[in-house]
Structure formats: C-alpha cells, structure tokens
C-alpha positions in Angstrom: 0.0 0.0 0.0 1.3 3.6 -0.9 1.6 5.9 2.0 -1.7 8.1 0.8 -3.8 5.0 1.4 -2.6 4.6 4.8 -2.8 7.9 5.5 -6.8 8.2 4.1 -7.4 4.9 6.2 -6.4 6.8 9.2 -7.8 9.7 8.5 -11.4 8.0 7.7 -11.1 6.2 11.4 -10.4 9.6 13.1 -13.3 10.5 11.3 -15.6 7.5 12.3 -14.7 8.1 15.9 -15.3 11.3 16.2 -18.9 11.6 14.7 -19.2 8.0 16.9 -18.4 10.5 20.0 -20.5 13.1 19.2 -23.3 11.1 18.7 -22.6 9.3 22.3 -22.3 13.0 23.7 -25.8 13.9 22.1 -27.8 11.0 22.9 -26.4 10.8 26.4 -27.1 15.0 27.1 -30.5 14.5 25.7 -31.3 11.4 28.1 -29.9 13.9 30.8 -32.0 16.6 29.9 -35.1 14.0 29.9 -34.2 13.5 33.4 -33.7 16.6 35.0 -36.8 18.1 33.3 -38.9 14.6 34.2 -40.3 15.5 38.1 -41.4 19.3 36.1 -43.1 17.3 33.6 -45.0 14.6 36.0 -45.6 17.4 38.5 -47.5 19.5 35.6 -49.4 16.2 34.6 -50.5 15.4 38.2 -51.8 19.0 38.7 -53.7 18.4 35.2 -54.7 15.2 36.2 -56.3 16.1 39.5 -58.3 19.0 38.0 -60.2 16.8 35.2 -61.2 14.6 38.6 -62.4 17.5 40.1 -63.9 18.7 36.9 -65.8 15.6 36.2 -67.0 14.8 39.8 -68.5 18.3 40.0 -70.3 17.4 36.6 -71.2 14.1 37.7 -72.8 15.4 41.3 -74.7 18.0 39.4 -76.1 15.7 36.6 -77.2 12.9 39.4 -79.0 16.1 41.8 -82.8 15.9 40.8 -84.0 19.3 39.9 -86.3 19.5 42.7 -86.9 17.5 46.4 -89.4 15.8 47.3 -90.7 13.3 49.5 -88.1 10.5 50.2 -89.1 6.4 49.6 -87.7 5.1 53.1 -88.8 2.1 51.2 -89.5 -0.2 54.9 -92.7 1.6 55.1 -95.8 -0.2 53.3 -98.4 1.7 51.4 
C-alpha cells in the first residue's frame, strides 16, 4: 500500500470516531436533559390530572342532583 492510502485509512477512522463520540455525547445529554426536566413534567401532569377529577366529579354530582326535592321512599314503610 502507498503511503496516501494509509494515511486516508487513518484519516477515515479519526473520522468515524469522532462523529461515533458526538453522537454518544448527544444521545447521552438528551437522556440527561429528559431526566432533569422529568419531576417538572410529572408534577405538571399530576396537577392536570387532578383537576379533570375534580372537573368531572363536580359534573357528575350536578347531573345525578334531581332538579327538585321531594318526598323521600324510606322504602321499609308499606303503602
């Protein structure tokens, strides 16, 4: 082999390594970020989470309220 070849198979390596590296460094700083930024996110969902309940219980109590009282059917009592 002539000295150019060597010297391109090196260079392609040093190449290969390096982008291998900065993909490692990206992937592993975007897990990181992912993690620090996780209890934020869950915190944010919980809060959403827990006003839909609310939400829906209020509309569920209102729906099942008849629109006027009455007498009540103790239902032990005969006729």
């Amino acid at each position: 082999m002539s000295f150019r070849k060597v010297k391109m198979k090196s260079l392609l390596i040093k190449i290969g390594v390096g982008i291998s590296l900065g993909v490692n460094l990206f992937v592993f700083s975007v897990a990181m970020y992912g993690l620090y930024t996780r209890e934020a996110r869950v915190e944010e969902n919980r809060k959403w989470l827990t006003e839909q309940i609310s939400k829906q219980v209020h509309q569920s109590v209102i729906l099942m309220m008849p629109p006027v009282t009455g007498k009540v059917n103790d239902g032990n009592k005969g006729n």
